[in-house]
N, C-alpha and C positions, 0 to 999 in steps of 0.2 A: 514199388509201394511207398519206400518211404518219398518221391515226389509227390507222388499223391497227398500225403500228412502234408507235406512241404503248403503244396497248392490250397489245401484246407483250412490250413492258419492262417495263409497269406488273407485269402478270401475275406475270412474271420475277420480279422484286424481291420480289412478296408470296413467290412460292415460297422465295425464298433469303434472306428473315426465320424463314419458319415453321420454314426446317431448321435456321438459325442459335438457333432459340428451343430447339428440343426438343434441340439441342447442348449449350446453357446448363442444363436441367432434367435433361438423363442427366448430366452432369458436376457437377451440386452433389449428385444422387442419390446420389453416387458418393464425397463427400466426406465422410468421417469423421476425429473430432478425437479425442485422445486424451482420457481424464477432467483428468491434469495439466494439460494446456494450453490445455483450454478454463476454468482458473483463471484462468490469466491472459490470455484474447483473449476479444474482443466479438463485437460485431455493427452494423452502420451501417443505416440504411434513409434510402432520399430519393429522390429523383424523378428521372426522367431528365427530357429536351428535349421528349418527348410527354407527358408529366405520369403516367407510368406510374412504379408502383413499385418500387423497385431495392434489395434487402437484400445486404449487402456482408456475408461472415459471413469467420469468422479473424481478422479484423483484431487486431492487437499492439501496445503500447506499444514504443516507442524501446526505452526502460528495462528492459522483461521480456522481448526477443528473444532474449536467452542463457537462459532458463529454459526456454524454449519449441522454442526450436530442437535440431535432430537432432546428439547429439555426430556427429565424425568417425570415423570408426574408423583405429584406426594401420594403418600402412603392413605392419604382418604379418596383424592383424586380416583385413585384407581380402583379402591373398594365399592366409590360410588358407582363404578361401569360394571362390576359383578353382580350377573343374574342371579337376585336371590334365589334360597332353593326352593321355598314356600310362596308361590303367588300370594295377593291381598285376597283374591278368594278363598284358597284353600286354607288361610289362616281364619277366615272367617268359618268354615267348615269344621273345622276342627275345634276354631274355639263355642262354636255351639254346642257341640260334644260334648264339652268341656263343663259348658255351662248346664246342659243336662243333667249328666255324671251329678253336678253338684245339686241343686236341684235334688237330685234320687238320694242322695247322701244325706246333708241337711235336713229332708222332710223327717229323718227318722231320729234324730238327734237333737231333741228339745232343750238338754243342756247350754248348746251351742246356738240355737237358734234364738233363744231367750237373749243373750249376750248382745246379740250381731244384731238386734233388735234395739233394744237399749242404745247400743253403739250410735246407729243410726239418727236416733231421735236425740239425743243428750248432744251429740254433737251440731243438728239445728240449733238447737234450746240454748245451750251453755255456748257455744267454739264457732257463730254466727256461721253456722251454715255445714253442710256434707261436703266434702270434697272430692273426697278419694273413696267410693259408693260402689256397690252393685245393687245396693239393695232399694229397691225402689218400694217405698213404705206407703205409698196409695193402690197399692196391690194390683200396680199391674201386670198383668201375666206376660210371656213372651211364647207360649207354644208357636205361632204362625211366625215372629219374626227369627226364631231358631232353626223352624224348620225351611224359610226361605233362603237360610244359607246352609243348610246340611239338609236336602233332600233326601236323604238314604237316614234319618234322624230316626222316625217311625220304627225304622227295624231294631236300632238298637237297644241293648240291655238298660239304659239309663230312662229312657222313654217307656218300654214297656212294663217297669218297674212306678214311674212316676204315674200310670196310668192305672198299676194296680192298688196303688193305694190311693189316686183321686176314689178311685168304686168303693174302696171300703168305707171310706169318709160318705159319703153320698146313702150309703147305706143306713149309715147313724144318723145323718143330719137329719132338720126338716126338711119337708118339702118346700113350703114356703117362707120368704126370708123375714118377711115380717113376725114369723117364729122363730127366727134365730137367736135372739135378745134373751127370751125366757129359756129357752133351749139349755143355753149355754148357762145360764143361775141353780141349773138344777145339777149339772157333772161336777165331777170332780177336777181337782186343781191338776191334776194329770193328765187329764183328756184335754181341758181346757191349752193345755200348752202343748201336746200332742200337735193340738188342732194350730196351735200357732205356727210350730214347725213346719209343719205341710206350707201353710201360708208364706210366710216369710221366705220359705223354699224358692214356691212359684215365680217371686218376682227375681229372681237371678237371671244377668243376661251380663255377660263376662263380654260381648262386642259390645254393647253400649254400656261400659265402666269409663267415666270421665275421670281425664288428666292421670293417666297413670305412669306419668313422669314422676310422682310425689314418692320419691323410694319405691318398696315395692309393691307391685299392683296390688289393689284390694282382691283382687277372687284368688291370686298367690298365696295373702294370707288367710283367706278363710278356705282352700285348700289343704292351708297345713293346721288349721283347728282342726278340721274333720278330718283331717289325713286321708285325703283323697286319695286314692289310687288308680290313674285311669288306665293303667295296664290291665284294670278289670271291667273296664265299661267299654272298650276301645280296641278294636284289632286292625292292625293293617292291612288293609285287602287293598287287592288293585282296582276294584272303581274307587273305592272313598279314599287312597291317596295313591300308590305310585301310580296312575296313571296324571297323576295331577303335578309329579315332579319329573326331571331330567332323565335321563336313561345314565348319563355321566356318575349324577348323585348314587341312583341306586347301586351300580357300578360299585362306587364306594365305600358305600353302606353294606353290601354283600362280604365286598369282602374284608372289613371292619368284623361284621358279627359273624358273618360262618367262614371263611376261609378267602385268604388270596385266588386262590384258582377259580374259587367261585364269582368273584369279584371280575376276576379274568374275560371268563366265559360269557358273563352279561354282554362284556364290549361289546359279542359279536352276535349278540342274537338282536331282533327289531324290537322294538320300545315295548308292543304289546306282550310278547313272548315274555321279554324283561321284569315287565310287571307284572307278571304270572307268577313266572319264578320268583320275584321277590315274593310274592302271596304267600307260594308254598313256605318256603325259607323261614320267614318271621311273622307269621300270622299268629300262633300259637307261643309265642317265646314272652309275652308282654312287654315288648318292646314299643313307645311311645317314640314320636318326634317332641323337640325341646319346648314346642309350642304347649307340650302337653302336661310340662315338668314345672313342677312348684318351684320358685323363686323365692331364696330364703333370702332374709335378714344378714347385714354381714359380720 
């Protein structure tokens, strides 16, 4: 018996050369030098301990390893080759939402609408012109161009909130606008600015806010007049976002908010499972992507 063991290891060993060998033959296969830098690198050849042949190829002089070696790339270089996590759609997606949410907030806050109204116009009049805007004060509305980039818009709490108070309004108004003039001379200074809120609401459209390089974006700061909160308009499902991000990201995100292990486990499930699970996990926690998060003042 024990030749037997003897015969078994022997065996063994040859097997776990031959895969180590054809390891060694797919990986030099596999080895390509640039035309530069095979100027300056060799090649060795010598004998191993069985007297078998051994070619050592790349090898470099001390001297010529900076000619030869890979520059680094700078620290922007390489951030500009990182796949964002949020595509240019799904930021548009989101910030539709976004601008919904505000929209539904705003129409009901005449305090704030009054201001952001003024703001608007005084800065034509006095400061030659608007710069840094959402408010677009020829009333134009954006329902269709919001909802062209968040398709799933309709269902949401910001949307059917902004629809339940267009009906109430429509209920009070005239029918016809040619009675709107007098309409308005007979209410009170409350309704009358009620009814602006709504309006001035309507034209919010947070993708079309020009030059929001100018400090921080205009719908950041009239987010934080009205103290948005869109962990209340806004849940994370998996069609309206992870299906829209990496399986890597959620990976991360997992297990950031609920647990390492759970982080873990994502690795190994496929991307739709993944965003399932992420569904379950943080759908109800009001957790927001940064896209979603007001941008203060510093």
């Amino acid at each position: 018996m024990p030749g037997l063991r003897t015969w078994g290891v022997t065996k063994l060993d040859r097997q776990l050369d031959a895969i180590e060998q054809k390891y060694l033959e797919i990986e030099e296969a596999t080895k390509k030098y640039e035309t530069e830098a095979m100027q300056h690198a060799g090649t060795m050849i010598s004998l191993d301990n069985e007297a078998k042949l051994v070619i050592h190829r790349g090898l470099v002089k001390p001297a010529d390893k900076a000619k030869v070696l890979p520059i680094e790339p700078a620290d922007g270089d390489e951030k500009s080759k990182e796949k964002p996590i949020h595509s240019e759609k799904l930021k548009r997606r989101l910030s539709a939402h976004r601008s919904a949410a505000m929209q539904a907030t705003l129409a009901v806050q005449p305090d704030i609408a009054l201001p952001v109204l003024i703001d608007h116009l005084a800065s034509q009049i006095f400061y030659g012109g608007c710069t840094n805007s959402v408010i677009h004060v020829r009333a134009t509305t954006f329902e269709y161009a919001l909802q062209q980039d968040a398709e799933d818009l309709e269902a949401s709490p910001a949307w059917k909130a902004i629809e339940k108070e267009r009906a109430s309004w429509k209920v009070l108004l005239p029918v016809s606008k040619e009675e709107l003039f007098d309409w308005l001379l007979t209410q009170t200074q409350k309704v009358q600015i009620e009814l602006l809120a709504f309006c001035v609401a309507m034209t919010i459209n947070g993708n079309a806010a020009p030059r929001p390089e100018l400090g921080v974006p205009a719908i950041d700061k009239l987010a934080n007049a009205v103290k948005l909160d869109m962990g209340e308009w806004w849940k994370p499902t998996r069609a309206g976002y992870f299906d829209h991000v990496s399986k890597m990201y959620i990976a991360q995100l997992i297990a950031e908010k609920v647990s390492p292990k759970a982080g873990f486990d994502i690795t190994d499930m496929k991307k739709a499972v993944a965003a399932e699970m992420a569904e379950q996990y943080l759908v109800d926690t009001k957790w927001v992507p940064d896209n979603l998060r007001c941008q203060k003042a510093a």
